[in-house]
N, CA, C and O of each residue as an XYZ file, in Angstrom:
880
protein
N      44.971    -23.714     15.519
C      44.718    -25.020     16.141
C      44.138    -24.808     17.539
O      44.493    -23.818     18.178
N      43.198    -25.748     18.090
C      42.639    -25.161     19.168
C      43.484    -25.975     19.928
O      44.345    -26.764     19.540
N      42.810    -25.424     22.078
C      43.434    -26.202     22.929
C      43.540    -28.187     22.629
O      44.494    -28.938     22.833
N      42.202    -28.485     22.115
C      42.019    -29.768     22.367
C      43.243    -30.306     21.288
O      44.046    -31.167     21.646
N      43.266    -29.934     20.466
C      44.103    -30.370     19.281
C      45.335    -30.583     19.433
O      46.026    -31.600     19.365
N      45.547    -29.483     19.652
C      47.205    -29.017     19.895
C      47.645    -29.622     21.244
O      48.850    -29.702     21.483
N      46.696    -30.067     22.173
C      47.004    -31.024     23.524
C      47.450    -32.039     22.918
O      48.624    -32.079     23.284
N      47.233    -33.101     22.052
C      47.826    -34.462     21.522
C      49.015    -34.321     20.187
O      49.523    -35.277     19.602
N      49.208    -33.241     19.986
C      49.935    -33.247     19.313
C      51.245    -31.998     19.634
O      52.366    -32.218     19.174
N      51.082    -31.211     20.130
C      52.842    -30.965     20.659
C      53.076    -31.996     21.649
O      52.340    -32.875     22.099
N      54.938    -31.499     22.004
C      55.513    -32.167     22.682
C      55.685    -31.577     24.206
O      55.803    -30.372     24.428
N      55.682    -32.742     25.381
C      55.161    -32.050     26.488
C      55.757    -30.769     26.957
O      54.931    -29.963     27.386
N      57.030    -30.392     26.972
C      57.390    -29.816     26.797
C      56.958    -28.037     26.507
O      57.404    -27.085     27.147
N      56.314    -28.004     25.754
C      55.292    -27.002     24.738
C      53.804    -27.010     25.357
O      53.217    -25.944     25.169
N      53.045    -28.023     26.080
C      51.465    -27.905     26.575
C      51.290    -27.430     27.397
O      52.126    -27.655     28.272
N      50.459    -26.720     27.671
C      49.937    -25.577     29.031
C      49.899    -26.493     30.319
O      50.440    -27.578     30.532
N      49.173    -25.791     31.021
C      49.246    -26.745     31.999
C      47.425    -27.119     31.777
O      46.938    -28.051     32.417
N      46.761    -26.477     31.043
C      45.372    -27.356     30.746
C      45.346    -28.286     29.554
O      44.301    -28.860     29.250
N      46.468    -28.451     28.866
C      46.581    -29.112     27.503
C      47.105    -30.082     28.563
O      47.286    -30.788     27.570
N      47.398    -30.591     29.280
C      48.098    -31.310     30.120
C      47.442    -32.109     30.746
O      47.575    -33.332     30.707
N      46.272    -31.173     31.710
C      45.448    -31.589     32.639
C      44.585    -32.526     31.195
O      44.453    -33.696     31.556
N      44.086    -32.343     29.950
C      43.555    -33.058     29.310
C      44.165    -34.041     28.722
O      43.426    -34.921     28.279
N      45.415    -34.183     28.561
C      46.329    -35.645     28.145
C      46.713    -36.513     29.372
O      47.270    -37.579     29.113
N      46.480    -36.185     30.749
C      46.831    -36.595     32.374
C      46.486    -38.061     32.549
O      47.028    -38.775     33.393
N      45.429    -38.521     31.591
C      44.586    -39.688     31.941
C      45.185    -41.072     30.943
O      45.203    -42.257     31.275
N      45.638    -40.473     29.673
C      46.563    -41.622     29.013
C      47.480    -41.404     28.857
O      48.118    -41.918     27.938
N      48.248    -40.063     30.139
C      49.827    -39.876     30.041
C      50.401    -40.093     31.187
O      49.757    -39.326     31.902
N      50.878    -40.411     31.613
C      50.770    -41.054     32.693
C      52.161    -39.992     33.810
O      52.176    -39.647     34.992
N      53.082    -39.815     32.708
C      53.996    -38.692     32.689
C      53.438    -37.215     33.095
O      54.070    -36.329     33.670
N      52.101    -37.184     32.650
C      51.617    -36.090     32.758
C      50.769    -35.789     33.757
O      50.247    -34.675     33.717
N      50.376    -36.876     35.083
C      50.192    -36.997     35.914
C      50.380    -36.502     37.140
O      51.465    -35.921     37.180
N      49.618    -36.461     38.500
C      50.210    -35.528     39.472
C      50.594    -34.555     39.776
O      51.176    -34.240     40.814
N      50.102    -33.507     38.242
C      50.544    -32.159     38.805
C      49.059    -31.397     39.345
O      47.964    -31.956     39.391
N      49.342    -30.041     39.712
C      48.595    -29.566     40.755
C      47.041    -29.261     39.855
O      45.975    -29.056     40.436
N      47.221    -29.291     38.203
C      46.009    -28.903     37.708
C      45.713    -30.111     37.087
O      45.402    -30.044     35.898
N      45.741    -31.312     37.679
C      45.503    -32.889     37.188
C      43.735    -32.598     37.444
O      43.321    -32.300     38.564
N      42.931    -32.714     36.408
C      41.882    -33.100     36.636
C      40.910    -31.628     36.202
O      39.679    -31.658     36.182
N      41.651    -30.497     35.904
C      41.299    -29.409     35.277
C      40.109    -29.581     34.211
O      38.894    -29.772     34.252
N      40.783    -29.465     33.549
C      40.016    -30.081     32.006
C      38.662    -30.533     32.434
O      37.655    -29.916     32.089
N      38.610    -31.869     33.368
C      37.110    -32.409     33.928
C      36.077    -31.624     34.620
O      34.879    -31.586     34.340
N      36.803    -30.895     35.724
C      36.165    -29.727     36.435
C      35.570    -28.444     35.443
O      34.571    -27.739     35.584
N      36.390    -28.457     34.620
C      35.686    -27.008     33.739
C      34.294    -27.739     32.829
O      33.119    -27.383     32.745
N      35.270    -29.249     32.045
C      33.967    -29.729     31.288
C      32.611    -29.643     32.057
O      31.649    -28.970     31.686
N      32.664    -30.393     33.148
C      31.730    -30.501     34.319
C      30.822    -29.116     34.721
O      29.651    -28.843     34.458
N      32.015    -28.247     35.578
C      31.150    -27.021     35.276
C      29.925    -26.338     34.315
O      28.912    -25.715     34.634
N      30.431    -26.703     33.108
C      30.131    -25.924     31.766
C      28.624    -26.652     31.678
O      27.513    -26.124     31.636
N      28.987    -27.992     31.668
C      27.629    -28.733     31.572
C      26.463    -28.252     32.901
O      25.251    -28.071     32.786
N      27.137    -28.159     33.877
C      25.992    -27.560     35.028
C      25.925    -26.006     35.072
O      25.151    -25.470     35.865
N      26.546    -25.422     34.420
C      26.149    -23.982     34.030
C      24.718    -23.753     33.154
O      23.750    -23.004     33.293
N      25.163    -24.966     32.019
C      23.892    -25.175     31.043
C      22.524    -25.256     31.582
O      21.522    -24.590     31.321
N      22.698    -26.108     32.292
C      21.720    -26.965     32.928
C      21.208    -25.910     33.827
O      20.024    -25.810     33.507
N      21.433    -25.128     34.708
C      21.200    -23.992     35.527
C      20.319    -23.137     34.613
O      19.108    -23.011     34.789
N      20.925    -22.631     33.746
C      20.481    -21.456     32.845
C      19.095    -21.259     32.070
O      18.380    -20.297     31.793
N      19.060    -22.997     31.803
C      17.933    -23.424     31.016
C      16.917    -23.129     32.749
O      16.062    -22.272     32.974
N      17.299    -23.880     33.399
C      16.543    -23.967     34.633
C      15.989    -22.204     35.312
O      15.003    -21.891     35.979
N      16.756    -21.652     34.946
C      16.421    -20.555     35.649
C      15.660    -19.533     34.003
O      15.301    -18.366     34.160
N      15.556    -20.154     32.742
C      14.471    -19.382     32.072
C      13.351    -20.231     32.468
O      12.218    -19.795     32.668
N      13.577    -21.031     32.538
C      12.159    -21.781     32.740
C      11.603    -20.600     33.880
O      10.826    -19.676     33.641
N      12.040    -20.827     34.753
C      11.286    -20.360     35.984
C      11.050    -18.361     36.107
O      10.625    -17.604     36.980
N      11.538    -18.208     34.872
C      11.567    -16.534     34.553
C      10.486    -16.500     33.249
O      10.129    -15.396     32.837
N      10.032    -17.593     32.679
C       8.769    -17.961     31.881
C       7.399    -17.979     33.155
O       6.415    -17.253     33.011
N       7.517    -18.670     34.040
C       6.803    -19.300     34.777
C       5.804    -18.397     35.606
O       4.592    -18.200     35.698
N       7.356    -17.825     36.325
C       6.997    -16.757     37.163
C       7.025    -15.146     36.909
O       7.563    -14.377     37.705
N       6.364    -14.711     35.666
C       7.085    -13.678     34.790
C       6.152    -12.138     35.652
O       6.445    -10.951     35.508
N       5.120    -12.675     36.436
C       4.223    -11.723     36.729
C       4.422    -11.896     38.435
O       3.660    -11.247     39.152
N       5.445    -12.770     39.057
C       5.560    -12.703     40.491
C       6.610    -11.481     40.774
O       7.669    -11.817     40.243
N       6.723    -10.446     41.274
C       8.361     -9.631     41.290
C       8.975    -10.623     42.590
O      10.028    -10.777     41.971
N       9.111    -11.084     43.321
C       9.811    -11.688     44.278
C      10.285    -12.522     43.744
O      11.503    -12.635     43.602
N       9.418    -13.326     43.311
C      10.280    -14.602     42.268
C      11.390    -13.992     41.086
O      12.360    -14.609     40.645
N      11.001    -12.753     40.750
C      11.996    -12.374     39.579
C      13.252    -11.938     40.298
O      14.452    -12.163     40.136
N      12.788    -11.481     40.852
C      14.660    -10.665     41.895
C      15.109    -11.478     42.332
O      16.276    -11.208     42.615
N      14.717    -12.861     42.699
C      15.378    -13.872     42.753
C      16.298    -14.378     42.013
O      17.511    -14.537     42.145
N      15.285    -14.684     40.943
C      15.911    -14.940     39.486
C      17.303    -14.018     38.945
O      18.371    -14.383     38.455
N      16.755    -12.680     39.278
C      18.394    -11.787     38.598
C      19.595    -12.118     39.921
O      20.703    -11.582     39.930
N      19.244    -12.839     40.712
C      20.227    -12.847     41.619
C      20.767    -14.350     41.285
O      21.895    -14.745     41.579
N      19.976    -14.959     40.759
C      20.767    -16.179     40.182
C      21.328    -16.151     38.996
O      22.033    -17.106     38.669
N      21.183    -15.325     38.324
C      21.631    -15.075     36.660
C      22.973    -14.437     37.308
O      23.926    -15.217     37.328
N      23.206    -13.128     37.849
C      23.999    -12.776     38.233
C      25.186    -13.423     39.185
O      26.330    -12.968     39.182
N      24.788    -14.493     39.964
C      25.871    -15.787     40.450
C      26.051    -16.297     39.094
O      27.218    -16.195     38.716
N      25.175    -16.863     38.171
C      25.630    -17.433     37.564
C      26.524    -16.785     36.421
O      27.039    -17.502     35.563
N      26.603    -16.129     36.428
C      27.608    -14.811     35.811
C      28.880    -14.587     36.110
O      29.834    -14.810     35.366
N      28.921    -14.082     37.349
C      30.109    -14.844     37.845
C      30.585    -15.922     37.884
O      31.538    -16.343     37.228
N      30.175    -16.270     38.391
C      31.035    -18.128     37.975
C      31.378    -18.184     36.514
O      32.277    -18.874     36.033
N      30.637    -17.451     35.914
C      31.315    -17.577     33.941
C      32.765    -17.314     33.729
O      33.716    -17.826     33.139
N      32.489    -16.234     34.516
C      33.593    -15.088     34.105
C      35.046    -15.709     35.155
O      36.188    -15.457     34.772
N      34.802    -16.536     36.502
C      35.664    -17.157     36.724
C      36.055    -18.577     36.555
O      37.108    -19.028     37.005
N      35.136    -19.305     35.862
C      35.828    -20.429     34.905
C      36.302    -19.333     33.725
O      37.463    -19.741     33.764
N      36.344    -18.546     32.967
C      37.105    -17.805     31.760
C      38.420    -17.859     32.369
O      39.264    -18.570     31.823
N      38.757    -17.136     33.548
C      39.965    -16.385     33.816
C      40.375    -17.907     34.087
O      41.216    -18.381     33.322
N      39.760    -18.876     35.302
C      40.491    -19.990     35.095
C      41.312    -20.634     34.087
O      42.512    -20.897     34.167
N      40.320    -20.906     32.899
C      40.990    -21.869     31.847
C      41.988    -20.373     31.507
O      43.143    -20.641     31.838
N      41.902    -19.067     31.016
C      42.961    -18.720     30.680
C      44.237    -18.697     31.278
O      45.276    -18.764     30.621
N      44.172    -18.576     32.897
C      45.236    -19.094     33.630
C      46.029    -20.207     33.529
O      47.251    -20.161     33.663
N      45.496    -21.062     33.334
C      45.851    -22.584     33.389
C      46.459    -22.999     31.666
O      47.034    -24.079     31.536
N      46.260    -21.964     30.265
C      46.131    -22.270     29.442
C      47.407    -21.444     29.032
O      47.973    -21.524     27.942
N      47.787    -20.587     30.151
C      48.415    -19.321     29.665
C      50.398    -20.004     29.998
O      50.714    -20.863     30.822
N      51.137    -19.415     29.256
C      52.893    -19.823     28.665
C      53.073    -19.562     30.769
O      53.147    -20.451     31.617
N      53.086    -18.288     30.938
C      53.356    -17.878     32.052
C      52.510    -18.152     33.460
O      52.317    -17.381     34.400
N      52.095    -19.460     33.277
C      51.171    -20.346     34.469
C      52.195    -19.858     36.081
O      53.362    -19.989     36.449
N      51.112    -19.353     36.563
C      52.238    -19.288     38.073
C      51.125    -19.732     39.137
O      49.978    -19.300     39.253
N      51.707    -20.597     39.791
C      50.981    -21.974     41.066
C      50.430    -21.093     42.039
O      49.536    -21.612     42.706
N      50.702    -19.919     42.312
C      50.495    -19.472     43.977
C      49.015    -19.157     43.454
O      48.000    -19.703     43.884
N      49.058    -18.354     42.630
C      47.668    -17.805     41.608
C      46.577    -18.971     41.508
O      45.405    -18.964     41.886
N      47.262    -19.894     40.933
C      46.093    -20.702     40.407
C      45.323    -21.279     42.001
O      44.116    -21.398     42.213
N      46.691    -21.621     43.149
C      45.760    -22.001     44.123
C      44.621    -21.249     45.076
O      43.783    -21.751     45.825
N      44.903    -19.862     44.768
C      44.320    -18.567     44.922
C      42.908    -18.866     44.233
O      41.843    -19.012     44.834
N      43.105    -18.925     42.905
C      41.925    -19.369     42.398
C      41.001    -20.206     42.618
O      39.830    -19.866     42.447
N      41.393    -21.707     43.119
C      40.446    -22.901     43.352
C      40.380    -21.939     44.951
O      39.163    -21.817     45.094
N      40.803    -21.485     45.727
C      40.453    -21.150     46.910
C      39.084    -19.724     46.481
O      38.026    -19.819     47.103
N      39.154    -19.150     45.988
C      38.135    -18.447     45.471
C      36.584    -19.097     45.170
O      35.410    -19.185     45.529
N      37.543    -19.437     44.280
C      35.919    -20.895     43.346
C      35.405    -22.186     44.201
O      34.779    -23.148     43.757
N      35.884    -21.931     45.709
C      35.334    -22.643     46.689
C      34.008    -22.196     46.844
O      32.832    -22.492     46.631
N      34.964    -21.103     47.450
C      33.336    -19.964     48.096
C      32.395    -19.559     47.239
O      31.311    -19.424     47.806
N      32.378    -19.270     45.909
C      31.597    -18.897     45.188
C      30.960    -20.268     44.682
O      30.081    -20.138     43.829
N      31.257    -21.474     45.058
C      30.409    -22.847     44.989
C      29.555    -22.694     46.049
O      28.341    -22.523     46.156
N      30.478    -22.795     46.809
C      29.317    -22.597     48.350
C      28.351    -21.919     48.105
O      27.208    -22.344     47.937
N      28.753    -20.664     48.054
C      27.581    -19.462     48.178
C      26.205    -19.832     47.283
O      25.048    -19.420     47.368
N      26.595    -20.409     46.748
C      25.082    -21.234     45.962
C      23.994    -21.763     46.773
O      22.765    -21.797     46.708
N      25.031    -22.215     47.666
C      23.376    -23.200     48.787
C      22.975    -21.726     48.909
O      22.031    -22.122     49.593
N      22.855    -20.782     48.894
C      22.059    -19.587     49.261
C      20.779    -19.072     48.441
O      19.887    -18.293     48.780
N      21.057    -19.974     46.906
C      19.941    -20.050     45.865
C      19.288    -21.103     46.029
O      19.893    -22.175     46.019
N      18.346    -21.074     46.157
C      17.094    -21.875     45.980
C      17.560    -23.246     44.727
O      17.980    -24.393     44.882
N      17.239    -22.444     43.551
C      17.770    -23.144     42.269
C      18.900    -23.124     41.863
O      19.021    -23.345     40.659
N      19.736    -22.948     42.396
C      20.906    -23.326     42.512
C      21.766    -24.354     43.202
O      22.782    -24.900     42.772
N      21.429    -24.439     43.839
C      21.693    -25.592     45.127
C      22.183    -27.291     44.814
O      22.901    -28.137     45.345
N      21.289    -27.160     43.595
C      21.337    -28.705     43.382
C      22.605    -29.142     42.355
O      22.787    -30.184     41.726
N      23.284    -28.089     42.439
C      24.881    -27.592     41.425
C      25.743    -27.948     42.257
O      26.350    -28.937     41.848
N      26.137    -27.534     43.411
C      26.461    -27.560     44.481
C      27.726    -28.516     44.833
O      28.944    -28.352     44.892
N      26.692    -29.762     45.069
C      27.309    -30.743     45.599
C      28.658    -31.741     44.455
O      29.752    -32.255     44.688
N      27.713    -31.582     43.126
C      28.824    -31.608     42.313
C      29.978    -30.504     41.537
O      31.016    -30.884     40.994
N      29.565    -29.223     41.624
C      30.838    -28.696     41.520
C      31.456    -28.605     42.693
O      32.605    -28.210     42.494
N      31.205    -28.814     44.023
C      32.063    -29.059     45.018
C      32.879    -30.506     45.078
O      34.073    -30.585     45.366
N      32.236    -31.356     44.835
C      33.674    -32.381     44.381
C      33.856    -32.766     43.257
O      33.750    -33.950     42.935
N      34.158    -31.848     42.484
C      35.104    -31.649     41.131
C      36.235    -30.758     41.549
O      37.424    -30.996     41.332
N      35.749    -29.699     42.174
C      37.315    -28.888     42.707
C      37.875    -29.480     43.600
O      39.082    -29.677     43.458
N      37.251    -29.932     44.733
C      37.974    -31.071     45.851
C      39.175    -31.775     45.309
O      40.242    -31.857     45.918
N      38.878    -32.405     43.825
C      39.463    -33.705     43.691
C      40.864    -33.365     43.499
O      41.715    -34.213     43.768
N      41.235    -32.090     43.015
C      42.485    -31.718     43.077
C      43.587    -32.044     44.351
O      43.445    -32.137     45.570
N      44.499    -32.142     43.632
C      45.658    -32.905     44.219
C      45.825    -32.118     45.930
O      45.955    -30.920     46.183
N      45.756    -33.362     46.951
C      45.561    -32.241     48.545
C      46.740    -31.762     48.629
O      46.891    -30.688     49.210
N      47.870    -32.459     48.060
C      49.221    -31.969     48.720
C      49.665    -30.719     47.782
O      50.840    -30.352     47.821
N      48.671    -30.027     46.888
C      48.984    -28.966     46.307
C      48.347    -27.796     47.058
O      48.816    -26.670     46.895
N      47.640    -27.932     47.611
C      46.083    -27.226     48.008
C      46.836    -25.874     48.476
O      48.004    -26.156     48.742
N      46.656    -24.971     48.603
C      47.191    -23.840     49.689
C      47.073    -23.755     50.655
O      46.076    -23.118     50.993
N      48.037    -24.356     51.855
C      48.213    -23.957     52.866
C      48.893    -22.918     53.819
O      48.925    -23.127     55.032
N      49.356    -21.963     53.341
C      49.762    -20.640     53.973
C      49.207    -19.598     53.079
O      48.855    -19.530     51.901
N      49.294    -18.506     54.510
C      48.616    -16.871     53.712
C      46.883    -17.274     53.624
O      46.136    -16.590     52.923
N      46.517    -18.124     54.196
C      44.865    -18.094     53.758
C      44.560    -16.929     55.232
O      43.365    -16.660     55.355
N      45.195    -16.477     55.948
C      44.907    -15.590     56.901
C      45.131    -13.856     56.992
O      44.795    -12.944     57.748
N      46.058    -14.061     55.491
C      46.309    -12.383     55.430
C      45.515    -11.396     55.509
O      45.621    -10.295     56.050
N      44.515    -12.003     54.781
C      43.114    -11.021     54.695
C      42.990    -10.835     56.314
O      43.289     -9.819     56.941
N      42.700    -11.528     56.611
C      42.497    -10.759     58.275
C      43.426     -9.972     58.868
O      43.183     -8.961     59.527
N      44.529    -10.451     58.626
C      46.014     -9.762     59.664
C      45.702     -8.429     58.791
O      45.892     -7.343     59.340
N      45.235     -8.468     57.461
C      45.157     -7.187     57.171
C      44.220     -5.949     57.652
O      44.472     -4.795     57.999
N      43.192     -6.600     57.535
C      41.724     -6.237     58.151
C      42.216     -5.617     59.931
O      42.253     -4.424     60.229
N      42.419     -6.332     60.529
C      43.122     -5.907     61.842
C      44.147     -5.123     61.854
O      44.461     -4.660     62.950
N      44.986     -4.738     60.611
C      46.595     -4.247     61.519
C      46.767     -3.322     60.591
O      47.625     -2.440     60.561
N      45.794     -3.586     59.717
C      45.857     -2.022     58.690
C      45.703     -0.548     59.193
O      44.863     -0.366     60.075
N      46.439      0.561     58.721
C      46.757      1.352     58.719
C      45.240      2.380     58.558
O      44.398      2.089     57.709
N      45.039      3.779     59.650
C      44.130      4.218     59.311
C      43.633      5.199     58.146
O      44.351      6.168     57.900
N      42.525      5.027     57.457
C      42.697      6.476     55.800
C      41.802      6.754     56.340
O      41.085      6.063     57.062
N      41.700      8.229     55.945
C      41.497      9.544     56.451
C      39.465      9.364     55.030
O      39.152      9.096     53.870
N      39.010      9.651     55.998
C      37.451      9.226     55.001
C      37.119     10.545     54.237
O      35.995     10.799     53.804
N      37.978     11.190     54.138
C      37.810     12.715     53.234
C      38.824     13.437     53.346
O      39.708     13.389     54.201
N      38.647     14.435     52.071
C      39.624     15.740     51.956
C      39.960     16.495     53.546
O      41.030     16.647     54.134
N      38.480     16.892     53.944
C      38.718     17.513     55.514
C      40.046     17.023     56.238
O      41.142     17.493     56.545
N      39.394     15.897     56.339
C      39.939     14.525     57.270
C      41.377     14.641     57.159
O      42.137     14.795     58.115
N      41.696     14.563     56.000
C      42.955     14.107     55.642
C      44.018     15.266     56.295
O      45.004     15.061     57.002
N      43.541     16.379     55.873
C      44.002     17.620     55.932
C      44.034     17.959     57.117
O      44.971     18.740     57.282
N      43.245     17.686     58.425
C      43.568     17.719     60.019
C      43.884     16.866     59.950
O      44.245     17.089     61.105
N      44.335     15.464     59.664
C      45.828     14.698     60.369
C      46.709     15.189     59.997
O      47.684     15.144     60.746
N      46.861     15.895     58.709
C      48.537     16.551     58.444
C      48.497     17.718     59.369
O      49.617     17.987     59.803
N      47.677     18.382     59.740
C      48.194     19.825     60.857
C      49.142     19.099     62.099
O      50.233     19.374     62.597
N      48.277     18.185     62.284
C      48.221     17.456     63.630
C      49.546     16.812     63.683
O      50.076     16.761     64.793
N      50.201     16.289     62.626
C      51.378     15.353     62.037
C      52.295     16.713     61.917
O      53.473     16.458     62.165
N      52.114     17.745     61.680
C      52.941     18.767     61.398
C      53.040     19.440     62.670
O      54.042     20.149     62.767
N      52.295     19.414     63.646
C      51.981     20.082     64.981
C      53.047     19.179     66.017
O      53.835     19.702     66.805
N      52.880     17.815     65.824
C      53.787     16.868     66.635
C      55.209     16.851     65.877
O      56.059     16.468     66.680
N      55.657     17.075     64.864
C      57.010     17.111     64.551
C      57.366     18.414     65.338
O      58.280     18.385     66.162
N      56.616     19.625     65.080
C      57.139     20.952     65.823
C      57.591     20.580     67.476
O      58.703     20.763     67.970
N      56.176     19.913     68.260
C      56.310     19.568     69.439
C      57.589     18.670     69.941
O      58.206     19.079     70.925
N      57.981     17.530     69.334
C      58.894     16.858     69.271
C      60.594     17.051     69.179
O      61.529     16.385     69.623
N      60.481     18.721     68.105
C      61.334     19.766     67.716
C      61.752     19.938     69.328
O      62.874     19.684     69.767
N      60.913     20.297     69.915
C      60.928     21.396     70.880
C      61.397     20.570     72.325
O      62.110     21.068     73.197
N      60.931     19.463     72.345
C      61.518     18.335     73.767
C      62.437     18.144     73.661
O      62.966     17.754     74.702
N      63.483     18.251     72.263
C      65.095     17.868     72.450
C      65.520     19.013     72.491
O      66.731     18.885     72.671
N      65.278     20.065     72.435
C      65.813     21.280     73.217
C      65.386     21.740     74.397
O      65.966     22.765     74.755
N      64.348     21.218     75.315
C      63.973     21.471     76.660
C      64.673     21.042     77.950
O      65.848     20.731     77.755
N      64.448     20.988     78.642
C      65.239     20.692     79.928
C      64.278     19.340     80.372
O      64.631     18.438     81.131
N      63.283     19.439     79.845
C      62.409     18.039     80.399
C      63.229     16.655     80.583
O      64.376     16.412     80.206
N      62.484     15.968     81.146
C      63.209     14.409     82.281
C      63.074     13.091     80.686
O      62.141     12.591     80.056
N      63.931     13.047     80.657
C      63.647     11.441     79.749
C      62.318     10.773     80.295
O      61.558     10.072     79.628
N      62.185     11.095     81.549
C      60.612      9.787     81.705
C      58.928     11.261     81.365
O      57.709     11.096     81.325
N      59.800     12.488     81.209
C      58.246     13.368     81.092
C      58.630     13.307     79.317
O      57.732     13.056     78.513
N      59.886     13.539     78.923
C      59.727     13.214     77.348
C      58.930     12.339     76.628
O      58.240     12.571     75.636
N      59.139     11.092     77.367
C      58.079      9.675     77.067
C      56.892      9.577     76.833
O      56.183      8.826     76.163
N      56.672     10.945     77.851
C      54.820     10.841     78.438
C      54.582     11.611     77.701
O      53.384     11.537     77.429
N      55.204     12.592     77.024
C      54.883     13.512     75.901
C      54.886     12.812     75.268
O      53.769     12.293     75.269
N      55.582     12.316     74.528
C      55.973     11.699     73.252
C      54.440     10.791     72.915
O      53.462     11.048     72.214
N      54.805      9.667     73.773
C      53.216      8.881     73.913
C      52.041      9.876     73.892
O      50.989      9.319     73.577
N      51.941     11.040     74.112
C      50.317     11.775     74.254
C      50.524     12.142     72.675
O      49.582     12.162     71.884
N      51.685     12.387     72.368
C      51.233     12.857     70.750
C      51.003     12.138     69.690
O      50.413     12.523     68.680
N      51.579     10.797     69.939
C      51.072      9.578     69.132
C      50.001      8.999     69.739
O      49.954      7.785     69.540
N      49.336      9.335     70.249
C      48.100      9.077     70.697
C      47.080     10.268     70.003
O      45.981     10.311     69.451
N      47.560     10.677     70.176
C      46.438     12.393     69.843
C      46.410     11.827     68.127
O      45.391     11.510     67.514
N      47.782     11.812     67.606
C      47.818     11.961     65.523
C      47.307     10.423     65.557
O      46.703     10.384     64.485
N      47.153      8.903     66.227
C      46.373      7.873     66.120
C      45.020      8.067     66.377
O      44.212      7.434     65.697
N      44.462      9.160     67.612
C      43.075      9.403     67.180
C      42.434     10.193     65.997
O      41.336     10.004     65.475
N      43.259     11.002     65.740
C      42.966     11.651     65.043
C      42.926     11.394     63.362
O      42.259     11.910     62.465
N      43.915     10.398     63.383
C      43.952      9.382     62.065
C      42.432      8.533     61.391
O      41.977      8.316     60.268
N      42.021      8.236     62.838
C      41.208      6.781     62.970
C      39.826      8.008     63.064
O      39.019      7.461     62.312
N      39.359      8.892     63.396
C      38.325      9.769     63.370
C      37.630     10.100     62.223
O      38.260     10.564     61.272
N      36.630      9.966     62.166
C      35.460     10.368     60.784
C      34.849     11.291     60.525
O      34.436     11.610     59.410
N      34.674     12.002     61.817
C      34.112     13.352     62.451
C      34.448     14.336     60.448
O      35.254     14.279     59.520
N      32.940     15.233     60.917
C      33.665     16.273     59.492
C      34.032     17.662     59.901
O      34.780     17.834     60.862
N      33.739     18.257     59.494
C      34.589     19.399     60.437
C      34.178     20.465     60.995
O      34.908     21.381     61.374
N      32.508     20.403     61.121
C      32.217     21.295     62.275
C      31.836     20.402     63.640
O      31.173     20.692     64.636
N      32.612     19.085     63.211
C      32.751     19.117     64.746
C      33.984     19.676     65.632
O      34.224     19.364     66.798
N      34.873     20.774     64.636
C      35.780     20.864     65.409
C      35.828     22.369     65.438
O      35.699     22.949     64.360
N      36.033     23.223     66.770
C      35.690     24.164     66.893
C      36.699     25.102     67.475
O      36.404     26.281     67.674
């Protein structure tokens, strides 16, 4: 039995959350949840996917002997490719026993930008404005509002990797050189405030040396 079928005939209980989003409009019960209006957005999509595709052989008929116009063209086949493959994972998300919310809003936050990024096609563009308010219409008080910043805190506060075997292999001397050194200040006679200043020069030295790209005859 397919989705459409099996949407009007189990009990709610039993329907996905896209068998749902397609009974939402004469169920009234079935209303207000966060994938209300699903079903329309994908139909919608699908139809301006069509419509694109045809549009972009035309213009790969047209222009079959321009190369600028063609690399164009594979750069719109290829958006439009993507976007396939993330309406797929969509509806299977939304269709799937084990539906989980943080994901799906992950998703419409994804399938923003990859709407957007269209005004960047020529022939594409004119998609745009209506798959941008088809995803809009989703419910605001579901929308994701936290964590849309991790990516950065990550980007900034991430940890340094070593860009090769070399690499890797002089931060461990260096990491193995400052445990010895470190060994050696709690058995010295040195001042708690010259311990410090040690201490700090060697986590300074294994942080440059972490964060360095250099290969290894620069080191001599």
């Amino acid at each position: 039995m397919s989705v459409v079928e099996s949407s009007g005939s189990l009990p709610r209980s039993q329907l996905s959350r896209l068998q749902r989003s397609m009974t939402s409009r004469r169920n009234r019960h079935l209303s207000g949840a966060s994938t209300e209006g699903l079903a329309e957005f994908l139909s919608e999509s699908a139809g301006r996917l069509a419509s694109a595709l045809r549009g972009v052989a035309l213009t790969t008929q047209a222009t079959a002997t321009d190369e600028t116009k063609i690399s164009d063209t594979y750069a719109d086949v290829y958006a439009l490719r993507d976007f396939v493959f993330y309406l797929i994972d969509l509806f299977n998300l939304a269709n799937s026993a084990a539906f989980d919310e943080a994901v799906f809003q992950v998703y419409l936050d994804i399938g923003k930008g990859m709407i957007a990024s269209f005004d960047s096609h020529i022939s594409l563009s004119d998609m745009t404005h209506t798959l941008k308010t088809g995803i809009d219409r989703f419910s605001s008080s579901s929308k994701l509002s936290t964590g849309q910043s991790m990516e950065r805190i990550w980007t900034c506060c991430r940890p340094s990797t070593p860009a090769s075997l070399p690499h890797l292999q002089r931060v461990m001397q260096v990491e193995r050189l400052a445990e010895r050194l470190d060994g050696l200040l709690w058995i010295s006679d040195a001042s708690l405030r010259d311990m410090n200043q040690l201490r700090k020069s060697i986590r300074s030295l294994v942080s440059i040396t972490a964060g360095a790209a250099s290969d290894d005859s620069d080191l001599h």
